[in-house]
N, C-alpha and C positions, 0 to 999 in steps of 0.2 A: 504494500500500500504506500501510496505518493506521502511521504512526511512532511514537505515542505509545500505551503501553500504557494511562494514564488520561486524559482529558480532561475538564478541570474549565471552562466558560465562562457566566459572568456569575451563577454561583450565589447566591442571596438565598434566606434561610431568616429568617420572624419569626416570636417567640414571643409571644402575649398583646402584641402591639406595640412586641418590643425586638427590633431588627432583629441575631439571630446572624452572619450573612453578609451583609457589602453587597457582591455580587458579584464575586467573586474569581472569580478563571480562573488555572490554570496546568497545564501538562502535563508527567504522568513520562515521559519519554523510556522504550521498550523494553530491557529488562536493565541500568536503571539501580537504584540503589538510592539511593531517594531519602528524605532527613528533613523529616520534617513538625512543625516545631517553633512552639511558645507558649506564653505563659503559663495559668494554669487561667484559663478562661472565656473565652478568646482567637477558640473556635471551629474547636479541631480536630476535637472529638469529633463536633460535628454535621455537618461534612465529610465524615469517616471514616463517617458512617451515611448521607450521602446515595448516597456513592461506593457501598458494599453492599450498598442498598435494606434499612435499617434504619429509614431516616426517608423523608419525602418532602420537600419544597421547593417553595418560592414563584414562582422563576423561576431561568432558565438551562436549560443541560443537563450532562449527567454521561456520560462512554460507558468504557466498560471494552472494552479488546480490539479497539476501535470499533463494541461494543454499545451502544446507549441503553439506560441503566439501568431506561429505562420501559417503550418500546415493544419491545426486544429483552431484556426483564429475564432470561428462562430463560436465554440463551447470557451476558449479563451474569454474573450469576450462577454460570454454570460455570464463569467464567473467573478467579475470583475468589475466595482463599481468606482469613479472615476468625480472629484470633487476637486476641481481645480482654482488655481486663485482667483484668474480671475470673470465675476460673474459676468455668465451668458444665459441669456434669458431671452424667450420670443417675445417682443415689446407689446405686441396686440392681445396674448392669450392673460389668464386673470393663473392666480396660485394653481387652484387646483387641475386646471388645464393644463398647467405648464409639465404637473406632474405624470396626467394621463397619455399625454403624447410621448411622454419620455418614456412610458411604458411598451407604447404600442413600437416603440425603433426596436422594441427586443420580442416583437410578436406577441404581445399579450392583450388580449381583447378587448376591450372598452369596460363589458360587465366582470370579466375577474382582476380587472385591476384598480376598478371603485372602491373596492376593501382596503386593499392594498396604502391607496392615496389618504383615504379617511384614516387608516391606522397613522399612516407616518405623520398627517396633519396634526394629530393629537398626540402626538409623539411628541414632535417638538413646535407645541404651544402653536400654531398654526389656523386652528380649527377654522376661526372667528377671521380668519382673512383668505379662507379660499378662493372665496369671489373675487377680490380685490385685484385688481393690476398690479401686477409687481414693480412697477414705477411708485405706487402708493408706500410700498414697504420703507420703514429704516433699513438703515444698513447691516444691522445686525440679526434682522428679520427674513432678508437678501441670503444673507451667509447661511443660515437655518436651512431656506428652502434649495439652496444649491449643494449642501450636503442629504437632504431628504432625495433630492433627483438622482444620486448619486448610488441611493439605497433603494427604488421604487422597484427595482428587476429583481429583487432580495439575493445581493449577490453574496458568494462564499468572501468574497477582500476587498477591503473597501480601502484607495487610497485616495491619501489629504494630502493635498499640496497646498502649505500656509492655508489652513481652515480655519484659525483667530486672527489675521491681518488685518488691520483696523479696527476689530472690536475694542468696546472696553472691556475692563476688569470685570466687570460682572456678570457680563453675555460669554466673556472667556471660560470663567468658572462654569459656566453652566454646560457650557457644548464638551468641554472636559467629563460631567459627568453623564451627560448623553454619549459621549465617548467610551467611556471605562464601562456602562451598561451594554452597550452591543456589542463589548469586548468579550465581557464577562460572559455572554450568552454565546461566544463559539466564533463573532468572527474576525477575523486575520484582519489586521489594521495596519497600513504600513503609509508613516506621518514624518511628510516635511515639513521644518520650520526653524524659522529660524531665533526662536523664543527657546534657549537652552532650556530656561527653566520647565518649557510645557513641556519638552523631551524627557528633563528628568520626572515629571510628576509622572506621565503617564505610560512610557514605551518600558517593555522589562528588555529589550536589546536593543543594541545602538551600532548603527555603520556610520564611520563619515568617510568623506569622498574627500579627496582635497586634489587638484588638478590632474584630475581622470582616472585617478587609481585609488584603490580602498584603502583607506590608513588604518583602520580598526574596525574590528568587527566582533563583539561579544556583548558577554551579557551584560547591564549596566552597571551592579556593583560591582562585579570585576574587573572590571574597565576603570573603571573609578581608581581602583585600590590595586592594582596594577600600574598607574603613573606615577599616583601618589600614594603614598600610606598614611594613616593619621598620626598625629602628633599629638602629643601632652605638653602645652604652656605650661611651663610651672612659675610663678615669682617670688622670689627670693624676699625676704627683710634684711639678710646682708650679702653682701660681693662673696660668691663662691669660685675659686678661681679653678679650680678643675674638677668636671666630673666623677663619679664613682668609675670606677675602671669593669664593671659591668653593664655598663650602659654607656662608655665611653663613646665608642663607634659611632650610637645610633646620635648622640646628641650633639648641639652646639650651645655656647655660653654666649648671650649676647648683654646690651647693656650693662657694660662695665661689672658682670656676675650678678647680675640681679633678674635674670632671666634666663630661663634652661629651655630648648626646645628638646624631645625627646621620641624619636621616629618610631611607632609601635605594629604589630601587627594585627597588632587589636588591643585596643589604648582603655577601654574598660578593663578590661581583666588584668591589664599590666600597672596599672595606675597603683594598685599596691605596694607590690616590688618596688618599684620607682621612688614611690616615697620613701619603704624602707632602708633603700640605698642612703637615697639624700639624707636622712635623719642619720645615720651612721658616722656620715663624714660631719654630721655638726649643723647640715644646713637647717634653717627655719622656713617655713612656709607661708606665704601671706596669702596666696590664689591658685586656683587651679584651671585648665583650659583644657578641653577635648578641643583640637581642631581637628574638621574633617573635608578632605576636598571635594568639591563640586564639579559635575561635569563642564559647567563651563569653563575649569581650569584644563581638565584633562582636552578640552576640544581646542582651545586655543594653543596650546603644547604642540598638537598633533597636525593644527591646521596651519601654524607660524602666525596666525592670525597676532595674537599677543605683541609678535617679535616687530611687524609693520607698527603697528600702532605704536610700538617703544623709540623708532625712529622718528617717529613726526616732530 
């Protein structure tokens, strides 16, 4: 049985002889939710259109469902529901219109996809604007019914490219957990954005791309903890001028000994030892600090993104 809902293997896409993808392979595991992260021009978007059959490609293959995107493109295709940034919408049809034709592109009949449009309206808060012209909508209202057309064919994988851009805070939260429920319920979610922090709330693996090739591809907190490991801030009440010689290695003395950093492999359960080292050699304690790192550390490491900005 097919284990991966997408599979991406040795894909190469060139433009005018600038090679977008130098063959990148990676696979989303089934009822995973997975981020797809990079910088602008990194070569998500042309991934995300090869995975679609939005674009075609140079070499490799693509399989959705474990369709080939090529020679199985119609079941490809059904399997596969497609929420892009930015919104497209037939100007003249009202909501719920907009829903039922997007049904009928994938063959589905006018009376068994009336269920289908009513569910997902009251799904995400909808109901009460079917009728409406989608010119009527806010903009956050827009992004709702553009991820709902996305789901109307009720596909096995639903992918989001920037599916919170321009929202506020509150509509972010929300489509987050209308997110993590259709996750929960089985299906394959594979989300670009470039809002690290939505990546780390919501994806449990992360690929980033950084100019056409995969720099990382694992599960999130080991990726995490992989770049970086957490540390234990300790601060001192007086100048400690050299660590304990069993935690030598991991630490550094900063501020004139009045602060110890201390590299752990897991900084709860070590945080004992630690002290009773320092207490041994005399030190006093006035604070303690778990730091732990973020993916946006481990992303900017991995992208140079960080290193540019350091130059400005």
């Amino acid at each position: 049985m097919e284990k991966s809902a997408i599979s991406v293997k040795g894909l190469v896409k060139n433009y005018n002889g600038f090679t977008a993808l130098k063959g990148i392979s990676f696979e989303v595991p089934k009822g995973s939710f997975f981020g797809y992260l990079g910088p602008n021009g990194a070569g998500k978007t042309t991934t995300i259109n090869a995975i679609t059959g939005l674009a075609n490609f140079d070499a490799g293959s693509v399989h959705v469902m474990g369709f080939d995107v090529i020679d199985d493109y119609i079941d490809a295709r059904k399997s596969i529901g497609f929420s892009q940034q930015d919104l497209i919408f037939d100007p003249v049809l009202n909501v719920r219109e907009i829903l039922l034709f997007q049904a009928g592109y994938y063959g589905i009949e006018k009376k068994d996809a009336e269920p289908r449009v009513a569910e997902l309206l009251k799904f995400f808060g909808l109901k009460e604007s079917g009728e409406k012209n989608f010119r009527q909508l806010s903009g956050g209202m827009k992004r709702k019914l553009q991820i709902a057309k996305a789901l109307v064919h009720d596909p096995k994988v639903l992918v989001l490219d920037e599916p919170t851009a321009g929202v506020d805070v509150e509509l972010r939260h929300t489509l987050w957990n209308y997110l993590r429920k259709l996750n929960k319920e089985g299906m394959t979610i594979l989300l670009t954005t470039h809002y690290i922090e939505e990546a780390e709330k919501l994806c449990d693996t992360i690929g980033i791309i950084s100019r056409g090739e995969i720099v990382a591809l694992e599960g999130k907190e080991k990726l995490v903890s992989s770049i970086h490991k957490p540390k234990l801030r300790i601060t001192l009440k007086e100048p400690l001028k050299k660590a304990p010689k069993n935690i030598e290695k991991n630490s550094i003395i900063e501020r004139e000994g009045m602060l110890i950093e201390v590299e752990c492999e897991n900084a709860e359960k070590e945080l004992a030892s630690v002290l009773t080292s320092l207490s041994e050699e005399g030190a006093q304690v006035s604070g303690i600090n778990i730091v732990k790192q973020k993916l946006e550390d481990v992303y900017l490491k991995l992208t140079g993104e960080g290193n540019e900005l350091d130059r400005l």
